[in-house]
C-alpha positions in Angstrom: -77.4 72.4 42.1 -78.6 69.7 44.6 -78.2 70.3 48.1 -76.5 66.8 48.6 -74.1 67.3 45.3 -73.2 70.5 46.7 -72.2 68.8 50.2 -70.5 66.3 48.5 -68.1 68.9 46.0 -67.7 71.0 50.2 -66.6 67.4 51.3 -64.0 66.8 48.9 -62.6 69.8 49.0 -62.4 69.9 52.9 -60.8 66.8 52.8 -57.9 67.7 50.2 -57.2 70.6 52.4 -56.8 68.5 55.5 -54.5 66.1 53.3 -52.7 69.0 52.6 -52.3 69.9 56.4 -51.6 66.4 57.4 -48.6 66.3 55.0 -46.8 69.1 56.1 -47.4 68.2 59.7 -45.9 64.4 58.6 -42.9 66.0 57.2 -42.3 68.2 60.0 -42.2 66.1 62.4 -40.8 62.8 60.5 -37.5 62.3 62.8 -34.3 62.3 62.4 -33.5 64.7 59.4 -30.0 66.0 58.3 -30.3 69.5 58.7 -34.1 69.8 58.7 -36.1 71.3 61.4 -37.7 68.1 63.4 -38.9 66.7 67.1 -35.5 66.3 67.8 -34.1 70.0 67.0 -34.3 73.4 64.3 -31.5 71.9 61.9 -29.3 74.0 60.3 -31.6 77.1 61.2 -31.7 79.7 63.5 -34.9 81.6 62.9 -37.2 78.6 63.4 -38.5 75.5 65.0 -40.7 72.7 65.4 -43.2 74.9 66.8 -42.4 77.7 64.3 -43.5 74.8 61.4 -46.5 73.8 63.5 -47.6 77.7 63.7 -47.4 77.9 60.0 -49.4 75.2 59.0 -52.5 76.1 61.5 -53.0 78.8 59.2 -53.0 77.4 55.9 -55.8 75.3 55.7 -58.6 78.0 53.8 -55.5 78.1 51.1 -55.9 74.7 50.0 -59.4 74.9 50.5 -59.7 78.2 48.7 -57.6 76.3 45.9 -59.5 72.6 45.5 -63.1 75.0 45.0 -61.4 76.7 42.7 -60.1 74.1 40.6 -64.3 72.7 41.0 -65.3 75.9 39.8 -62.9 75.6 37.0 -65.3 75.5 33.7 -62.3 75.1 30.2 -59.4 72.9 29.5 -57.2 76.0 29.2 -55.7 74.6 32.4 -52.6 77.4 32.9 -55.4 79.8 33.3 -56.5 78.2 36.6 -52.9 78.7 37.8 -53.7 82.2 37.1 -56.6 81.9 39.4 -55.4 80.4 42.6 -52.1 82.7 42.7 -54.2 85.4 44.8 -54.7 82.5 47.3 -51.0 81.5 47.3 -49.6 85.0 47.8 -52.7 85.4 50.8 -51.3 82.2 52.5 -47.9 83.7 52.3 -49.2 86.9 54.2 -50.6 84.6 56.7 -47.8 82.0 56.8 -45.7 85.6 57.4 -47.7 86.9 59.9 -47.8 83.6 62.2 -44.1 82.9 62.1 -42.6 86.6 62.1 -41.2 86.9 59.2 -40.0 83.4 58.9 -40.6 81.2 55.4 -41.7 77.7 57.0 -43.8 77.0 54.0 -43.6 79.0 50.8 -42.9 76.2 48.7 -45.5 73.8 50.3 -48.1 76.7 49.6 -47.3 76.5 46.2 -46.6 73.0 45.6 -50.0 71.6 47.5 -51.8 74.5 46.2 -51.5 73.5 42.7 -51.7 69.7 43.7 -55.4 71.0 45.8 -56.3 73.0 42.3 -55.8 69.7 39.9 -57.6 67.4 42.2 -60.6 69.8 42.2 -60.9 70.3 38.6 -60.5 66.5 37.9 -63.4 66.2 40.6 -65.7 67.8 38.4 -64.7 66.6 35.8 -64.6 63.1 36.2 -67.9 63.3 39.0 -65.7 61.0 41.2 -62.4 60.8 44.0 -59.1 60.1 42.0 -57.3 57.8 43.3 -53.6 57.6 40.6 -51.3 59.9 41.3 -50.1 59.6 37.8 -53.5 61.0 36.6 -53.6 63.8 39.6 -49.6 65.0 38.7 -50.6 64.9 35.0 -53.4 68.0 35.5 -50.7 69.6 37.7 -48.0 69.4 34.9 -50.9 70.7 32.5 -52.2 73.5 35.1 -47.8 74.3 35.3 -47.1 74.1 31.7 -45.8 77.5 31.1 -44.6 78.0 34.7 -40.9 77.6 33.5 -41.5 80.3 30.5 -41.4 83.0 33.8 -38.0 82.6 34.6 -36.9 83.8 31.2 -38.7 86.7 31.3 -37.5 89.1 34.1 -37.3 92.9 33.8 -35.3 95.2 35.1 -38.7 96.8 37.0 -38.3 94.2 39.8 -36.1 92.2 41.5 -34.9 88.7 41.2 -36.8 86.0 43.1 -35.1 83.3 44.8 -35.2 80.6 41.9 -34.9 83.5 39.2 -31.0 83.8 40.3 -30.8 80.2 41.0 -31.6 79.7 37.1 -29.5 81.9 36.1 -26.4 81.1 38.0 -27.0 77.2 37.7 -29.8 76.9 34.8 -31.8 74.3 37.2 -35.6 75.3 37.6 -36.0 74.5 40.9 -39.6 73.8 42.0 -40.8 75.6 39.1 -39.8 72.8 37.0 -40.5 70.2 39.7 -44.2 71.1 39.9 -43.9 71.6 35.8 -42.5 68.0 35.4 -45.7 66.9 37.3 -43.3 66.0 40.3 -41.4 63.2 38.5 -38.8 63.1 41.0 -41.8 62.3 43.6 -43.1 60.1 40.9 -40.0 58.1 40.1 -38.3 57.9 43.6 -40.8 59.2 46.2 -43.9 57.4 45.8 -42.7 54.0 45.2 -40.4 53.8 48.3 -43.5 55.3 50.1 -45.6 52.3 48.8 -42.6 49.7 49.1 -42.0 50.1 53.0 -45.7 50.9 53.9 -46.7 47.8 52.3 -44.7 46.5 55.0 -46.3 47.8 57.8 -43.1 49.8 58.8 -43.6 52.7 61.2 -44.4 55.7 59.2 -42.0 58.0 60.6 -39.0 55.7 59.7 -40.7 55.4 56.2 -40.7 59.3 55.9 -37.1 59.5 56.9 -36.3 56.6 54.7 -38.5 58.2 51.4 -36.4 61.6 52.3 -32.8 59.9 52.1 -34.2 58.5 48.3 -34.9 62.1 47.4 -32.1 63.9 48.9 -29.7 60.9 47.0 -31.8 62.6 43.8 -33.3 65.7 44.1 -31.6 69.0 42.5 -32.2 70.6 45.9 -32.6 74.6 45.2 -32.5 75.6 49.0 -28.8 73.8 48.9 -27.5 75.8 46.3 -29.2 78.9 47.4 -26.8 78.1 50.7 -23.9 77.0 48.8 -22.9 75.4 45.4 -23.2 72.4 43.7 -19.9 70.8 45.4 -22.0 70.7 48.7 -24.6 69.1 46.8 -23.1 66.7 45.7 -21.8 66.2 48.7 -25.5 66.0 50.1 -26.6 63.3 47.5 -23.5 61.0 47.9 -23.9 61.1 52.2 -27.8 60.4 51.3 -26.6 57.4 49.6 -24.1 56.4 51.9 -27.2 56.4 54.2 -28.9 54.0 51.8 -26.8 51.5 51.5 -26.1 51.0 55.1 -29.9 50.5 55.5 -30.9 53.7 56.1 -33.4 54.0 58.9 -33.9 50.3 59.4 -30.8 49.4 60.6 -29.1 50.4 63.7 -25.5 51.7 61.3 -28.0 53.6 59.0 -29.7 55.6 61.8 -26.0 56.2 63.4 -25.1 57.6 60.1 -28.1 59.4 59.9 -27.8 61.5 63.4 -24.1 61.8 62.2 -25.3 63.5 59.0 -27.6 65.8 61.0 -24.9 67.4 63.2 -22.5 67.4 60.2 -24.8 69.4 58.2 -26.2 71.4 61.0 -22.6 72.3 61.3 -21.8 73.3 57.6 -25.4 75.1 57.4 -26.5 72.2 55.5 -30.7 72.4 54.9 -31.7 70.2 52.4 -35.5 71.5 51.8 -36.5 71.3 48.9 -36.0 67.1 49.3 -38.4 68.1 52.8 -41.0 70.0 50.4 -40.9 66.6 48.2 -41.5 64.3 50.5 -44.5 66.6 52.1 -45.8 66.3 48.2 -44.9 62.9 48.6 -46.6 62.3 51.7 -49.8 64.1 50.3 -50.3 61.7 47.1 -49.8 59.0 49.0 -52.3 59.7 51.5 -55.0 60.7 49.0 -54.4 57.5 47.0 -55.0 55.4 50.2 -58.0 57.8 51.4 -59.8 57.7 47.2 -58.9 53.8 47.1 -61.1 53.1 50.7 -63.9 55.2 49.4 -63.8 57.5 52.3 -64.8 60.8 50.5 -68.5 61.3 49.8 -69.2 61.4 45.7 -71.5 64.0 44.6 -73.8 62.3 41.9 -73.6 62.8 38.4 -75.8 65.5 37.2 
């Protein structure tokens, strides 16, 4: 292979990585969010803060880098195999993600979420011998990379223990991220995305965007880490205050943001976390900035050989 194709495969996949980074430092530190670790305080948990977040995320960067080359290096169409491939990388960020916060899951679900998202994008790179700059087109490989994800939570034995979003399925028959990431993130597709687009368009500030995208997907998102917490009553609970949110304008309006610091101290009071919506917008987040990034042809193609 050419030196200069070779540089421009290292480029890309450098550069999905730091997307990767840069989304979950966005998320973290979009402010204010009801029950969410943010600039403004730890939420509704105990064992970690904004620091703990910015701890986990220095750390993660040869994951998603690890991922993208391997989803270059990927040589069939027998795409599940490549989420085969990359899960040694995911469980290795986990160790490290572990070891930086002390025990504490910041990120799990980002690691496996932008993993996959870092794996699609690298396979369609070689592929296609260019940046891809639709979403639709990037979550589509993901969904193809995730199709039998779902198959797993069906298929426990007794020889190990439950995982988190094994007992959720069985107790609530949702599939948590695992059928987020096997939908191709249609929630961030339908909802996400184009309120991302709608109010940066704008030229609103982007943290009041990323708050504003989160209230869409907490008003729709079958949050796992809420039911993990609690049950679907509080759920519910946590979509209709989203929407309440909403339709008082949200973070754009000076009733909306009074309801929104509200929210925060009641769910930080009722042990209220609504993360998966957080993971979401960090996917969020991540497309968004990669369509923007592809569209200004700022990543260096490697020719067509």
């Amino acid at each position: 292979m050419k030196e200069d194709v070779f540089v421009g495969m290292n480029d890309f996949c450098l550069t999905v990585a730091e997307t990767a980074i840069k989304s979950m430092l966005y998320e973290v530190s979009a402010t204010p969010k009801p029950g969410l670790v943010d600039r403004r305080n730890s939420g509704a948990h105990k064992d970690m803060n904004f620091l703990t977040f910015m701890s986990s995320s220095a750390v993660l960067f040869d994951t998603f880098y690890r991922c993208a080359i391997e989803g270059m290096n990927f040589t069939t169409q027998d795409y599940p195999v490549l989420l085969e491939r990359i899960r040694p990388f995911g469980i290795e960020g986990e160790k490290k993600m572990f070891a930086a916060t002390n025990g504490v899951n910041t990120h799990k679900g980002l690691v496996f979420s932008l993993g996959i998202i870092a794996a699609a994008l690298g396979s369609l790179y070689k592929e296609k011998k260019e940046s891809i700059a639709d979403a639709q087109e990037i979550c589509k490989r993901v969904q193809e990379i995730a199709v039998d994800l779902c198959k797993e939570l069906g298929m426990r034995t007794e020889k190990r223990a439950q995982t988190y979003g094994e007992k959720l399925y069985e107790r609530y028959n949702i599939k948590g991220i695992r059928g987020e990431v096997a939908s191709g993130f249609k929630t961030v597709l339908k909802y996400g995305l184009p309120v991302m687009k709608k109010y940066t368009s704008c030229d609103e500030d982007l943290n009041n965007v990323f708050v504003q995208v989160l209230l869409h997907l907490m008003s729709e998102t079958e949050d796992s880490n809420i039911l993990g917490r609690h049950d679907h009553g509080t759920l519910e609970y946590v979509k209709q205050s989203a929407e309440i949110a909403l339709q008082l304008g949200g973070v754009f309006t000076k009733e909306g943001m009074e309801y929104i610091i509200f929210l925060d101290r009641e769910f930080i009071s009722r042990n209220i976390s609504p993360g998966g919506s957080a993971d979401l917008l960090a996917v969020t987040i991540m497309l968004y900035l990669l369509e923007q990034q592809f569209e200004c042809n700022e990543i260096k193609h490697y020719e067509k050989v």
